[in-house]
gemmi code that builds the backbone of each chain (N, CA, C; Angstrom):
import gemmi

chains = {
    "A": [
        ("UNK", (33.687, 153.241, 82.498), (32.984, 154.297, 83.234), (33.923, 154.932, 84.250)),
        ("UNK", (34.067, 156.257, 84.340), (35.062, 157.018, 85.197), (34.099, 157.244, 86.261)),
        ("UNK", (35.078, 157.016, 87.566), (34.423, 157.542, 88.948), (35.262, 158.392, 89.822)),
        ("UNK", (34.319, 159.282, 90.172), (35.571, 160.038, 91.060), (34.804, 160.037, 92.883)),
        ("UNK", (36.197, 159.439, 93.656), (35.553, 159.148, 94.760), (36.165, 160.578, 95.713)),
        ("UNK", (35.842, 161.441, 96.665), (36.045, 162.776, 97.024), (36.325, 162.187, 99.094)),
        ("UNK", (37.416, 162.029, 98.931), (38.176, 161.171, 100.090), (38.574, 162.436, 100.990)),
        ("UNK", (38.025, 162.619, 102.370), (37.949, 163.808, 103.513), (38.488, 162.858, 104.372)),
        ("UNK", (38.793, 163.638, 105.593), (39.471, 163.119, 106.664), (38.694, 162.062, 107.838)),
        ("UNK", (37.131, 162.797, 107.840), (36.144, 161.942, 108.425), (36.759, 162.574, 110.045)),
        ("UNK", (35.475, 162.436, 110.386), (35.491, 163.523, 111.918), (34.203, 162.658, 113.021)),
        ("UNK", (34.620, 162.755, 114.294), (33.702, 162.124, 115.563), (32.575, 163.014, 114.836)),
        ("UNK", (32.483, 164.602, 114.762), (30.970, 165.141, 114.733), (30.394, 164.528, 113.471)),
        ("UNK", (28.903, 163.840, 113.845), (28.394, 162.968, 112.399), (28.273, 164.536, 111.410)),
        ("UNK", (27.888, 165.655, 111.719), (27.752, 166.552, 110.823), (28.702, 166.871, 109.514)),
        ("UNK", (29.973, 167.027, 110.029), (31.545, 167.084, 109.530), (31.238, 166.302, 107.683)),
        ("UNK", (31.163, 164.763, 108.550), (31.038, 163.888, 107.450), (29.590, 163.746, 106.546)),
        ("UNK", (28.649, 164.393, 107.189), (27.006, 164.516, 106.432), (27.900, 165.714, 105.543)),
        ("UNK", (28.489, 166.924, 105.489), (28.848, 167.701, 104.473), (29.467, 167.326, 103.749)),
        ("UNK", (30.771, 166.346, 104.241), (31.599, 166.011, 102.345), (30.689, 165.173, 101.614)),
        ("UNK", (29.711, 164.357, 102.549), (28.256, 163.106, 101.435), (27.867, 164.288, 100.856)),
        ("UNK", (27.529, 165.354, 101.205), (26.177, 166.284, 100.431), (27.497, 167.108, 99.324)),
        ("UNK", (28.520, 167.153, 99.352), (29.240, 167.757, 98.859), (29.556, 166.774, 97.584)),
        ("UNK", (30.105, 165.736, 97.930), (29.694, 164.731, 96.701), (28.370, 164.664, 96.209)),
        ("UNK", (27.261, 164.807, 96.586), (26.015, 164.824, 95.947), (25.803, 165.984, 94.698)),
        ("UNK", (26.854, 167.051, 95.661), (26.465, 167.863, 94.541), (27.371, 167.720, 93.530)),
        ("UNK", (28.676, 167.356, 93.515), (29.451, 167.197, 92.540), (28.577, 166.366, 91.575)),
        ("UNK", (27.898, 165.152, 92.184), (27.404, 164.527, 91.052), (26.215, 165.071, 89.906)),
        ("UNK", (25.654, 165.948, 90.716), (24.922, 166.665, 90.217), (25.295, 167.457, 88.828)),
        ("UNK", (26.704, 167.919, 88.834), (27.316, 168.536, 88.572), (28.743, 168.575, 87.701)),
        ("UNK", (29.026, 166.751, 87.592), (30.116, 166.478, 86.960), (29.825, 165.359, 86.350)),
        ("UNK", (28.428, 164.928, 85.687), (27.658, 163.668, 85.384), (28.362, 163.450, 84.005)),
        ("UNK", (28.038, 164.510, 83.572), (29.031, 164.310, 82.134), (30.727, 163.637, 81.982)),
        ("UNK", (30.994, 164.299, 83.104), (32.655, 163.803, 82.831), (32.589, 162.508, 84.339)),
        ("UNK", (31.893, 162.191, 85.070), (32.311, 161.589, 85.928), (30.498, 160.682, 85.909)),
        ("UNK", (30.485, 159.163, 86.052), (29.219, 158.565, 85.385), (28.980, 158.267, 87.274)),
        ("UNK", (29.726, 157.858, 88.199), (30.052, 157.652, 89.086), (30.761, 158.242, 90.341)),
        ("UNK", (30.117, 158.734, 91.455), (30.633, 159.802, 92.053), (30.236, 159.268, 93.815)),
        ("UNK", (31.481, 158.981, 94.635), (31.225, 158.492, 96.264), (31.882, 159.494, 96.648)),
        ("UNK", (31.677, 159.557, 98.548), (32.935, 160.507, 99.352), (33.336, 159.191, 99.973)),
        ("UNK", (34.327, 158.875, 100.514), (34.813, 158.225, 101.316), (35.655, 158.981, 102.779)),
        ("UNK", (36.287, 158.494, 103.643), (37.030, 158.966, 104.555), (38.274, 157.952, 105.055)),
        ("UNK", (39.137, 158.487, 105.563), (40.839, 158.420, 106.142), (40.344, 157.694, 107.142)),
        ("UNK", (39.473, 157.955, 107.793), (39.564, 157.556, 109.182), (38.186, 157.956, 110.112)),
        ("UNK", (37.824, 157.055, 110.804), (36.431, 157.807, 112.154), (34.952, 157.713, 111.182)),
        ("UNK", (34.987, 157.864, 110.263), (33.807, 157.614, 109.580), (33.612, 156.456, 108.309)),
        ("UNK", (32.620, 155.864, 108.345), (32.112, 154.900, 106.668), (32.019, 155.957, 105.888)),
        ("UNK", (31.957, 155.429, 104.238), (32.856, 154.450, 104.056), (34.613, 154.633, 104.027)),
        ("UNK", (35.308, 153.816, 104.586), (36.766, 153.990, 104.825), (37.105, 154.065, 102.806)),
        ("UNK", (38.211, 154.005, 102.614), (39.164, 154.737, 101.337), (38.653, 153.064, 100.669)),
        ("UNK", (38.995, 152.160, 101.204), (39.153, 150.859, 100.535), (37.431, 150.570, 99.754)),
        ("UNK", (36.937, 150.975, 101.730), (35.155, 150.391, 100.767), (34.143, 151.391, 100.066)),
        ("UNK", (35.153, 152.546, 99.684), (34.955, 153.724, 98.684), (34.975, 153.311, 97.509)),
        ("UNK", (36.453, 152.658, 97.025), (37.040, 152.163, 96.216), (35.751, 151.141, 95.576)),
        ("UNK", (35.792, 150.125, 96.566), (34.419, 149.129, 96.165), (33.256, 149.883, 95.980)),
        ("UNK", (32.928, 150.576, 96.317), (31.390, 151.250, 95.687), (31.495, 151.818, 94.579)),
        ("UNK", (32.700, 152.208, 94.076), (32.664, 152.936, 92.878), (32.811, 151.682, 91.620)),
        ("UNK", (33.734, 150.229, 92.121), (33.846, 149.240, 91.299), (32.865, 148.765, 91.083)),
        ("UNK", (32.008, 148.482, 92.182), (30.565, 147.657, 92.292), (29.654, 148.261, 91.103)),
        ("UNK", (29.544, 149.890, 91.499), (28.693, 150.480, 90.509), (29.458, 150.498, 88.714)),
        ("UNK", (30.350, 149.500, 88.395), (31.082, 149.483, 87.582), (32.167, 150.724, 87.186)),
        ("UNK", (32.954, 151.183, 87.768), (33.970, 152.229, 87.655), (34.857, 151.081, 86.671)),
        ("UNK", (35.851, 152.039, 85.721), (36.929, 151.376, 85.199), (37.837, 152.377, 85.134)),
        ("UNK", (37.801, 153.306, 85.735), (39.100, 154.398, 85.732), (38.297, 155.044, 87.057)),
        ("UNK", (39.356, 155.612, 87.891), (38.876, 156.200, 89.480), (39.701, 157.105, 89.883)),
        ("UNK", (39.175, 158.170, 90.139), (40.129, 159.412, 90.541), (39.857, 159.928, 91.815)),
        ("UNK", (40.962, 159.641, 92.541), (40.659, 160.005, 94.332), (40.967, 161.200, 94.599)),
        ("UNK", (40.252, 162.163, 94.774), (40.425, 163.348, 95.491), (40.535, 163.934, 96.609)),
        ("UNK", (41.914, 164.127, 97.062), (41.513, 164.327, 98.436), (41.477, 165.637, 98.915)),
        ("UNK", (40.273, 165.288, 99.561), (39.908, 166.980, 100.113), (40.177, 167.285, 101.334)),
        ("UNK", (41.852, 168.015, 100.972), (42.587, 168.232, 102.519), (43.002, 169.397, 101.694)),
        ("UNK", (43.116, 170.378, 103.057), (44.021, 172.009, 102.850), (45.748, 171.558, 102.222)),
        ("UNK", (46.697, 170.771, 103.266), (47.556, 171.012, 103.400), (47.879, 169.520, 102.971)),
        ("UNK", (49.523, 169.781, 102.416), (50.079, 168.378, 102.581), (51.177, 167.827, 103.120)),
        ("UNK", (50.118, 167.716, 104.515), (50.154, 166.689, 105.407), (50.856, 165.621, 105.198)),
        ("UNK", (50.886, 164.346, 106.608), (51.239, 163.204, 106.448), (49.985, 162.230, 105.711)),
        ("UNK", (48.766, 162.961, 105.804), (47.416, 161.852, 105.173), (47.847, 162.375, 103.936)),
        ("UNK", (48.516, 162.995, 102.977), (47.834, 163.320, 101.834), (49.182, 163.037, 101.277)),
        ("UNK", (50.573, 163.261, 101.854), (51.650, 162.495, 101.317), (51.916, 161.346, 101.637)),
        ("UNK", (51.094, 160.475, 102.438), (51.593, 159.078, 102.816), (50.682, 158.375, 102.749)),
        ("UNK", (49.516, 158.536, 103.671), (48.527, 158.157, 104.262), (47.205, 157.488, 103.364)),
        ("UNK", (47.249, 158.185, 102.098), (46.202, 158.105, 101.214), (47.114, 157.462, 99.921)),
        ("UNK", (47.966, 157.999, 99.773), (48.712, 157.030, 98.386), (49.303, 155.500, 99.218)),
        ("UNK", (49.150, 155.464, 100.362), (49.885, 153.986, 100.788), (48.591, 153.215, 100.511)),
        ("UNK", (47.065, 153.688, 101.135), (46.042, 153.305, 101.196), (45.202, 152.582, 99.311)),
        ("UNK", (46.252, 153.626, 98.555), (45.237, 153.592, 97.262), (46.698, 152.464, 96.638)),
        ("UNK", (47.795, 152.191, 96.690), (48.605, 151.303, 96.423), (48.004, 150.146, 97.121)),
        ("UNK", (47.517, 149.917, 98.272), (47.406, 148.290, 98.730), (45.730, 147.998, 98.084)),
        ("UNK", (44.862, 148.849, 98.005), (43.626, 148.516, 97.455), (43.764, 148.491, 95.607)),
        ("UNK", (44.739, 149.334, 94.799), (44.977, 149.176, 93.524), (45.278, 147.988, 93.176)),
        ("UNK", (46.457, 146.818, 94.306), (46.368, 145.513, 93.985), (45.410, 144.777, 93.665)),
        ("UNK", (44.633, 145.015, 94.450), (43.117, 144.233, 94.497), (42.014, 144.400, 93.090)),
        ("UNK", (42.847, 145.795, 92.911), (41.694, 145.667, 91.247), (42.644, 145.984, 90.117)),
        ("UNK", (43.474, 145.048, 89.513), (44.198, 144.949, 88.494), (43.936, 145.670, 87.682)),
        ("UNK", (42.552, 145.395, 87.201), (42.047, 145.801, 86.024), (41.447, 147.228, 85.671)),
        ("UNK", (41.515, 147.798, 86.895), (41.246, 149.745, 87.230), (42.221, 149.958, 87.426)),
        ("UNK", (41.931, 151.620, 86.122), (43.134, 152.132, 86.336), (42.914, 153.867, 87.686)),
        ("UNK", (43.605, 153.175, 88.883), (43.097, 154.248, 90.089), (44.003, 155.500, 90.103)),
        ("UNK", (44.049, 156.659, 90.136), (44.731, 157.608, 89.926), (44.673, 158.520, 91.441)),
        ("UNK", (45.469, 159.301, 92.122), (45.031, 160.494, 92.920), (45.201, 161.993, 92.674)),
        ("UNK", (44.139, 162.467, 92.583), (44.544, 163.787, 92.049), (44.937, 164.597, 93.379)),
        ("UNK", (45.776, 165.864, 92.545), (46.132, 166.503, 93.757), (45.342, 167.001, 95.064)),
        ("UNK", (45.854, 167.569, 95.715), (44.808, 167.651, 97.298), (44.685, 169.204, 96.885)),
        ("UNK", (43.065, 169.587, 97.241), (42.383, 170.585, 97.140), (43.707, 171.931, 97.075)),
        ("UNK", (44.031, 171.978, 98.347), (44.556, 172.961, 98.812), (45.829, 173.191, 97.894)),
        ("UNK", (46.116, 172.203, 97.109), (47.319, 172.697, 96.000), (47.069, 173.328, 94.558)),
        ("UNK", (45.307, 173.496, 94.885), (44.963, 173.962, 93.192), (45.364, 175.587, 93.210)),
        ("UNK", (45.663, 175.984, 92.239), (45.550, 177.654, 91.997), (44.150, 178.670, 92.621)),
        ("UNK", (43.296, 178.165, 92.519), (42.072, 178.516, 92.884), (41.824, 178.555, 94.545)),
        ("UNK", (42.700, 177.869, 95.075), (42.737, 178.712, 96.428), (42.750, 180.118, 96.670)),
        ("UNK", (43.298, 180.865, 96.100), (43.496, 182.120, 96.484), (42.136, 182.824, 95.842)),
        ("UNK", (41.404, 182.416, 94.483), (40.187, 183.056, 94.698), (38.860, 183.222, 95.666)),
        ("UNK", (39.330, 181.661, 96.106), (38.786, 181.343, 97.257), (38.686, 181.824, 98.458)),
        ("UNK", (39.874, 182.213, 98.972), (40.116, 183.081, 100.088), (39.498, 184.356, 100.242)),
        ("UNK", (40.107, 184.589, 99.101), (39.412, 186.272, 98.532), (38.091, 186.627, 98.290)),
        ("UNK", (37.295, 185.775, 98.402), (35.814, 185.289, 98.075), (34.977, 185.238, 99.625)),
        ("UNK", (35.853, 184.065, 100.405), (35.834, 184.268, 101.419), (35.582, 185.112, 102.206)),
        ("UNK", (37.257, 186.147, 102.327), (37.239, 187.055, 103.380), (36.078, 188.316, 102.908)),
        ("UNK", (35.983, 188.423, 101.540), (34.436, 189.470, 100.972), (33.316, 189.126, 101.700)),
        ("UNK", (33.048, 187.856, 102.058), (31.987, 187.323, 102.225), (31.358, 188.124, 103.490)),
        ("UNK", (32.420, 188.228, 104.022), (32.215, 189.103, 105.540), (32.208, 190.602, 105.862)),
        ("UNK", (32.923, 190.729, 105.023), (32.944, 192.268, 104.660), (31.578, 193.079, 104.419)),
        ("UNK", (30.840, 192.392, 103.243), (29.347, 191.933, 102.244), (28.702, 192.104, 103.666)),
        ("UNK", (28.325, 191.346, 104.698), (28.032, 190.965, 105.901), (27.697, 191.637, 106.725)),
        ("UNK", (28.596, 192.975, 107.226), (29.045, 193.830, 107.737), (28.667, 195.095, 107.273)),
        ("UNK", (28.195, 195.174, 106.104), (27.816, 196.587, 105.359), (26.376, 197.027, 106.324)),
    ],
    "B": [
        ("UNK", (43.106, 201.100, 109.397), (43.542, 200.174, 108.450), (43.084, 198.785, 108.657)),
        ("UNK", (42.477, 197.913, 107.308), (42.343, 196.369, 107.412), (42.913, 195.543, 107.592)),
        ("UNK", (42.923, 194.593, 108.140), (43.988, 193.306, 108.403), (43.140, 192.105, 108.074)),
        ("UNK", (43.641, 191.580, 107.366), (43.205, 189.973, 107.078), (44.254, 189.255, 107.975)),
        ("UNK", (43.420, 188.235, 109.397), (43.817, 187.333, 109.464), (43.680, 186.050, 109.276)),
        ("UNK", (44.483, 184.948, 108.133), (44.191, 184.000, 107.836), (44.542, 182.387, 109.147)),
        ("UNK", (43.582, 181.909, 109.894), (43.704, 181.143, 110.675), (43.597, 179.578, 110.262)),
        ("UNK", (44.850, 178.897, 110.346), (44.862, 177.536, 109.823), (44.756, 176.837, 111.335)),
        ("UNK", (44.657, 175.487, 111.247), (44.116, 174.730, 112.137), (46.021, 174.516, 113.066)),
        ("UNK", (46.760, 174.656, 112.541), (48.574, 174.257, 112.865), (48.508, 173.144, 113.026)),
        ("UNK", (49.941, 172.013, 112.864), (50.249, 171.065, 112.222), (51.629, 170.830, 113.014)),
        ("UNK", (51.547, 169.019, 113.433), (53.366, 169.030, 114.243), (54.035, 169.375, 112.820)),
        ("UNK", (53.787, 168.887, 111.584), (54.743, 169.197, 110.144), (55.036, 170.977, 110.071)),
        ("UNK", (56.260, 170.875, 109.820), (56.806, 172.226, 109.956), (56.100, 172.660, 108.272)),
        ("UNK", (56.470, 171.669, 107.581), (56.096, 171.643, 106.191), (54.301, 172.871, 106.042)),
        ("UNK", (53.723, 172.003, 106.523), (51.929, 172.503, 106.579), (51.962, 173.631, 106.887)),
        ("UNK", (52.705, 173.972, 108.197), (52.501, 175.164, 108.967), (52.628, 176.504, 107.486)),
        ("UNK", (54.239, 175.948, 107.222), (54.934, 177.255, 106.218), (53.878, 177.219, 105.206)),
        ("UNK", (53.113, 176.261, 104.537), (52.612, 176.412, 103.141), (51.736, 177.791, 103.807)),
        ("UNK", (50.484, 177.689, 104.916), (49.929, 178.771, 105.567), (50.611, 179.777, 105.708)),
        ("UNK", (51.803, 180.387, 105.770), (52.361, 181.413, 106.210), (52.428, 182.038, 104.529)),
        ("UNK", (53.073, 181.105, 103.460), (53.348, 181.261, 102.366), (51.607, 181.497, 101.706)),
        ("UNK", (50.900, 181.166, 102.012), (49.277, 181.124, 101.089), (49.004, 182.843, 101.640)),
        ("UNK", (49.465, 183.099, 102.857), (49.323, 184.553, 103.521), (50.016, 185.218, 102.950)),
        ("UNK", (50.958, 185.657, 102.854), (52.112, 186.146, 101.637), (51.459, 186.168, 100.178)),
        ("UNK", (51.000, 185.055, 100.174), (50.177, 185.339, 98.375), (49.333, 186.371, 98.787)),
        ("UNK", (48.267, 186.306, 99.449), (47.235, 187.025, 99.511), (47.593, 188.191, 99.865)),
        ("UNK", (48.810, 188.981, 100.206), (49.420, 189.784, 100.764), (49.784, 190.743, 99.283)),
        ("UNK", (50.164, 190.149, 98.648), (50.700, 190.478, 97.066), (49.308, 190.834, 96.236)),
        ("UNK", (48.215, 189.612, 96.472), (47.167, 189.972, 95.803), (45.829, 190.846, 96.552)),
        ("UNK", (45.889, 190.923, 97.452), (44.470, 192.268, 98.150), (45.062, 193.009, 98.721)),
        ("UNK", (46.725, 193.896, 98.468), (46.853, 194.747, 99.264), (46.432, 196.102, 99.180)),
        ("UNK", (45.483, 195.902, 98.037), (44.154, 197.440, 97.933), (43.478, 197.258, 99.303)),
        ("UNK", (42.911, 196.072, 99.314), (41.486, 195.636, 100.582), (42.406, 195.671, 101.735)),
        ("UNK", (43.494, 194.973, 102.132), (43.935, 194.315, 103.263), (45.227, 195.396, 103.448)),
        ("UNK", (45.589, 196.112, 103.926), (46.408, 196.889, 104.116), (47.641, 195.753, 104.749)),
        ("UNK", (47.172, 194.948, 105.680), (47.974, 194.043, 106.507), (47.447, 193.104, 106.740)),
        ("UNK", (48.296, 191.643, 106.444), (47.880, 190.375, 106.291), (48.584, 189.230, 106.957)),
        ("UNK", (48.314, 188.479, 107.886), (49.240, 187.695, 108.751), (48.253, 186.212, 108.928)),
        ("UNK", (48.847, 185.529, 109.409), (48.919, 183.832, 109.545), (48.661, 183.723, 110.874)),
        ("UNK", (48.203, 182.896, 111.577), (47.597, 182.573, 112.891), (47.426, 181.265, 112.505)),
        ("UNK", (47.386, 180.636, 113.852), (47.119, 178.954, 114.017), (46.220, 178.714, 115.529)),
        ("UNK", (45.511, 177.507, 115.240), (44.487, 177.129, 116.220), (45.749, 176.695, 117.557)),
        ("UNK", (46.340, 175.792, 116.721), (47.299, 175.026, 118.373), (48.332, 174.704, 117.301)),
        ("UNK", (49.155, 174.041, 117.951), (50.347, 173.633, 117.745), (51.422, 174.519, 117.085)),
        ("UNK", (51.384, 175.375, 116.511), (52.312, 176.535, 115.738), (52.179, 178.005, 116.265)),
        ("UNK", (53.260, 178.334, 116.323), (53.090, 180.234, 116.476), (52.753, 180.780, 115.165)),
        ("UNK", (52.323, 181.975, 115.129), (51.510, 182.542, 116.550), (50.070, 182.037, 116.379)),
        ("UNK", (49.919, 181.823, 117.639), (48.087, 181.385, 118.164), (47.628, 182.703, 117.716)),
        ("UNK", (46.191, 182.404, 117.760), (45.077, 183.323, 117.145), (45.330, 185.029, 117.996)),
        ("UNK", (45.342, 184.598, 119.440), (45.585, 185.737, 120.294), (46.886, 186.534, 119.902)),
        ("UNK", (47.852, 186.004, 119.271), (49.716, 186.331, 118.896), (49.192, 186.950, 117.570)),
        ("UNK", (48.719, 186.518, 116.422), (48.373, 186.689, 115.419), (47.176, 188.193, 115.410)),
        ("UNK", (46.045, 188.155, 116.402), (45.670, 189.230, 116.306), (46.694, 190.724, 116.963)),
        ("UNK", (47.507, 190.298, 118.276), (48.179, 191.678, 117.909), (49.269, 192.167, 117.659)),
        ("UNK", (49.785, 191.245, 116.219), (50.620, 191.448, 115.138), (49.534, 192.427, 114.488)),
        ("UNK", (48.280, 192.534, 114.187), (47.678, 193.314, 113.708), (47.626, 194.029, 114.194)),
        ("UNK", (47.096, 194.145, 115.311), (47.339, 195.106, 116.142), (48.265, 196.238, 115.892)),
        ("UNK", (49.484, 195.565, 116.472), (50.742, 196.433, 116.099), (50.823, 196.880, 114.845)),
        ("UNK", (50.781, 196.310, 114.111), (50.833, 196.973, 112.464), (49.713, 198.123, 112.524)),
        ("UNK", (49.174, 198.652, 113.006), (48.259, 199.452, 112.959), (46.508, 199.186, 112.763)),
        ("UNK", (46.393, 197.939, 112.681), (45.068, 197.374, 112.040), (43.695, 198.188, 113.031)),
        ("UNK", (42.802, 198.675, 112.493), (41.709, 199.167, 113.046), (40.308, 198.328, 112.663)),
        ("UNK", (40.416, 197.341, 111.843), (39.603, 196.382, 112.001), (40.157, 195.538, 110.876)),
        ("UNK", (39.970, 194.335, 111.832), (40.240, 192.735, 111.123), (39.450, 191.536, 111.420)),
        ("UNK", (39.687, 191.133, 109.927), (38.981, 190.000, 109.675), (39.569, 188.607, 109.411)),
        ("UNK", (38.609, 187.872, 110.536), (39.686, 186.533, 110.554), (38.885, 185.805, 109.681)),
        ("UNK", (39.929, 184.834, 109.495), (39.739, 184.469, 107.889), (39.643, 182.193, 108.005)),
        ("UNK", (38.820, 181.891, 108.684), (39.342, 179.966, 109.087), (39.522, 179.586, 107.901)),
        ("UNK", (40.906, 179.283, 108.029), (41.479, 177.890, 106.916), (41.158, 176.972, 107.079)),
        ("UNK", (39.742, 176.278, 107.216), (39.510, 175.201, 107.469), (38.360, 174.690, 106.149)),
        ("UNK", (37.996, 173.328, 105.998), (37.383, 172.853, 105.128), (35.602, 172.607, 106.005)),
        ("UNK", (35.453, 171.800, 106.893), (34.423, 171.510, 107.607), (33.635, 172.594, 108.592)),
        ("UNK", (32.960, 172.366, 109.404), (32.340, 173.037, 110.316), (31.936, 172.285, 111.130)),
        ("UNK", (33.439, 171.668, 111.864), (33.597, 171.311, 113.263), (33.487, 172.172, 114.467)),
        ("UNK", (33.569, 171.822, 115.266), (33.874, 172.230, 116.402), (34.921, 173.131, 116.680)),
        ("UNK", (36.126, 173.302, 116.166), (37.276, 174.276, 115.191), (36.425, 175.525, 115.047)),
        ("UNK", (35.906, 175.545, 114.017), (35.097, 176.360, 112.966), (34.244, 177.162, 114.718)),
        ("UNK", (33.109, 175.933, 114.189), (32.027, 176.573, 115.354), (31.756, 177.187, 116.726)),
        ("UNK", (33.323, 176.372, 117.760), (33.457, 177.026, 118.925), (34.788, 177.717, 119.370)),
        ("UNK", (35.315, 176.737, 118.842), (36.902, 177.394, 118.941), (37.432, 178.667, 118.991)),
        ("UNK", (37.304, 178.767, 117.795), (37.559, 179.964, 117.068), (36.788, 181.335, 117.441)),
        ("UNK", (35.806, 180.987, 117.264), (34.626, 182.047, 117.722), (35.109, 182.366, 119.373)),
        ("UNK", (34.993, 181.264, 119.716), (35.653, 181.560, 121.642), (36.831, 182.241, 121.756)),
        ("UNK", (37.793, 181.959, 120.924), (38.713, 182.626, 121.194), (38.791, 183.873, 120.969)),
        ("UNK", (38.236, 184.282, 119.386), (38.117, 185.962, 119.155), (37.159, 186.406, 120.105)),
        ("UNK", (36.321, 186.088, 120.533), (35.409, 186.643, 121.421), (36.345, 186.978, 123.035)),
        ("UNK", (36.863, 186.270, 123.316), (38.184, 186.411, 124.175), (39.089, 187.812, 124.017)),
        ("UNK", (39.452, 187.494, 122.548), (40.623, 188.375, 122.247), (40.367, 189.901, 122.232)),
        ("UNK", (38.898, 189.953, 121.603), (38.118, 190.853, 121.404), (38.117, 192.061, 122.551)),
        ("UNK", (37.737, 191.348, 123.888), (37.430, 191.853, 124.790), (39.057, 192.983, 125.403)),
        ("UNK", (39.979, 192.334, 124.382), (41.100, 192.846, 124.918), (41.584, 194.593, 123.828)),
        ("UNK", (40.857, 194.333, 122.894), (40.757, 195.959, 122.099), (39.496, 196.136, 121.640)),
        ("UNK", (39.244, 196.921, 122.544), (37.421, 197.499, 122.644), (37.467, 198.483, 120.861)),
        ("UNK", (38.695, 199.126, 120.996), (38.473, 200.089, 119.876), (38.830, 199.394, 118.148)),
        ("UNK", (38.636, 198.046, 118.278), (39.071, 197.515, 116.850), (38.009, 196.600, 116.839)),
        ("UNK", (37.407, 196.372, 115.228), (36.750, 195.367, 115.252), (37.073, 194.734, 114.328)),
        ("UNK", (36.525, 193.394, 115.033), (37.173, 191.735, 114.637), (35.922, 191.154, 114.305)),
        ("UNK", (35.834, 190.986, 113.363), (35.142, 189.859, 112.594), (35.703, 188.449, 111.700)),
        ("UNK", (34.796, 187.318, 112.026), (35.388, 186.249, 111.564), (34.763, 185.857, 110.566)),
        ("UNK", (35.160, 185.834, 109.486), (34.522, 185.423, 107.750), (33.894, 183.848, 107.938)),
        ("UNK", (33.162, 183.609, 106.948), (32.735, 181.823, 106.775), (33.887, 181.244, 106.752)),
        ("UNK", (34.279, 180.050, 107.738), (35.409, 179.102, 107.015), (35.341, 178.640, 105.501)),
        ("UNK", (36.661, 178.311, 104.871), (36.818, 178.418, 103.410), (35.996, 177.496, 102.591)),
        ("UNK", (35.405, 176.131, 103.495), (34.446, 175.770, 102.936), (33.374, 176.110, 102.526)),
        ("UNK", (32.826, 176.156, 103.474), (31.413, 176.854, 102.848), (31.774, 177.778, 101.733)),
        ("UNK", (32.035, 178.379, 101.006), (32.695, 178.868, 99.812), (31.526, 177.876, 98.908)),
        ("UNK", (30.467, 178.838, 97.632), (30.334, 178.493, 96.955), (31.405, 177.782, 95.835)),
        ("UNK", (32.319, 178.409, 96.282), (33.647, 178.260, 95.256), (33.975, 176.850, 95.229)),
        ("UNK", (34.182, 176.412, 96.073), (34.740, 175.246, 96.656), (34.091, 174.214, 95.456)),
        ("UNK", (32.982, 174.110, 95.127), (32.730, 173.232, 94.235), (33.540, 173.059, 92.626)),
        ("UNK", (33.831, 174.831, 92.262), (35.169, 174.637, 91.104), (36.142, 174.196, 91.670)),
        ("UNK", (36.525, 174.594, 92.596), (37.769, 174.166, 92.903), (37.896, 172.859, 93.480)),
        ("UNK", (37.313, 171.920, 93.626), (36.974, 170.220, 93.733), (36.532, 169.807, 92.197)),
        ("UNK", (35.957, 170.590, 90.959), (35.879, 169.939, 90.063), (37.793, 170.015, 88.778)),
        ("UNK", (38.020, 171.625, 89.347), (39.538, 172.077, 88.761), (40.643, 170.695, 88.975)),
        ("UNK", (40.373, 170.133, 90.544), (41.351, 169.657, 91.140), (41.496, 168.434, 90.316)),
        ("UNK", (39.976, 167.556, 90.289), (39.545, 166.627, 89.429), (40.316, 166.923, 88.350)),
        ("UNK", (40.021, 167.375, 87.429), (40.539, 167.851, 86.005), (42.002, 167.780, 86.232)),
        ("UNK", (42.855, 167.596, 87.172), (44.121, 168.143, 86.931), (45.008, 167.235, 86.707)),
        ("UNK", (44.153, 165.559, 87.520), (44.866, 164.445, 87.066), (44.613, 164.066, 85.562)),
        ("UNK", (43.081, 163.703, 85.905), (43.062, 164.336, 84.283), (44.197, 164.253, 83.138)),
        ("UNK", (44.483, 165.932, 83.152), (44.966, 166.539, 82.619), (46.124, 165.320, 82.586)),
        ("UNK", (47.031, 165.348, 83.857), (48.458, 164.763, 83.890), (48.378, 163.130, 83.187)),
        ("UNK", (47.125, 162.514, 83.380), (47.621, 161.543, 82.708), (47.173, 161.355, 81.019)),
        ("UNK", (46.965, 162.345, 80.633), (46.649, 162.124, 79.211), (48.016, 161.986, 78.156)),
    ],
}
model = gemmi.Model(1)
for chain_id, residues in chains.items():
    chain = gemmi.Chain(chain_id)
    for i, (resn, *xyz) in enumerate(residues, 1):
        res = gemmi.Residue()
        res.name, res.seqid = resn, gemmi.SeqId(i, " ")
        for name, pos in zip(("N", "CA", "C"), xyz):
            atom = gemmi.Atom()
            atom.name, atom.element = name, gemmi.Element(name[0])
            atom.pos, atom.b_iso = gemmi.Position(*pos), 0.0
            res.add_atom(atom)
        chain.add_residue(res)
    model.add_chain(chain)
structure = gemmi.Structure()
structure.add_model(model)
structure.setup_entities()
């Protein structure tokens, strides 16, 4: 069973982190077919941390896990911070195979995004 | 004339800062029907701050611009920051108007582009 866990930075405001949960909710909604298993986790300041992400997705039986991290830029969390994190917890489960996919902000689809974006306001303004 | 300004959160990594300057430059190539003039701004840590960044528009001739948050959440960033500051800046050219777009999250989009990203490891490890 493939799981994909959607790993944010996690923030003091509880709101911050209520949006990447509802944001994974909807992924699951939404990626049931290709993904049977779907958590958010966080870096830091909020549950569940990267490791006891990892465990919720094993618990619910994951056997392949794809960490996404949903950061703009790459940073020290997204070149260090999160692959050091998913190397010391990959020990722990031999038998999953854990992968990280690239960080948001490096897909191509940023720029439709933007552009979508800055319309949005424009739209707004009429 | 329009100005898109795109506002990232800035970063001590010199690295982060440039990818923002460089994602502005794309968008520069791709809406220069909409955006006549397109520049990079940062919350803290990098030049130019939001206030430096709006009158680069300025100077370029811009008669209304739209700021654009590079941000993922709707922190405190997003919600006061930012808003405080253009509201600030604002007060300093009565004859231009500044409007600030949804940060890039909220973006219906955002959900392809978290399922694209998914797909991409995917992709790499097949």
């Amino acid at each position: 069973m493939k799981a994909l866990l959607l790993v944010a930075h996690g923030s003091r405001r509880k709101q911050s982190n209520e949006e990447v949960v509802i944001l994974a909710e909807k992924l699951k909604s939404q990626c049931s077919a290709q993904y049977t298993i779907i958590h958010a986790a966080f870096l830091e300041l909020s549950a569940p941390l990267i490791p006891d992400g990892i465990k919720l997705c094993v618990d619910d039986g994951a056997t392949s896990i794809i960490v996404l991290p949903y950061f703009l830029n790459s940073g020290r969390h997204v070149i260090e911070d999160i692959p050091n994190i998913i190397n010391e917890t990959r020990a722990l489960y031999p038998d999953i195979e854990i992968n990280v996919a690239p960080h948001i902000g490096a897909s191509p689809l940023i720029m439709d995004l933007l552009i979508a974006s800055a319309n949005t306001t424009v739209t707004n303004m009429a």
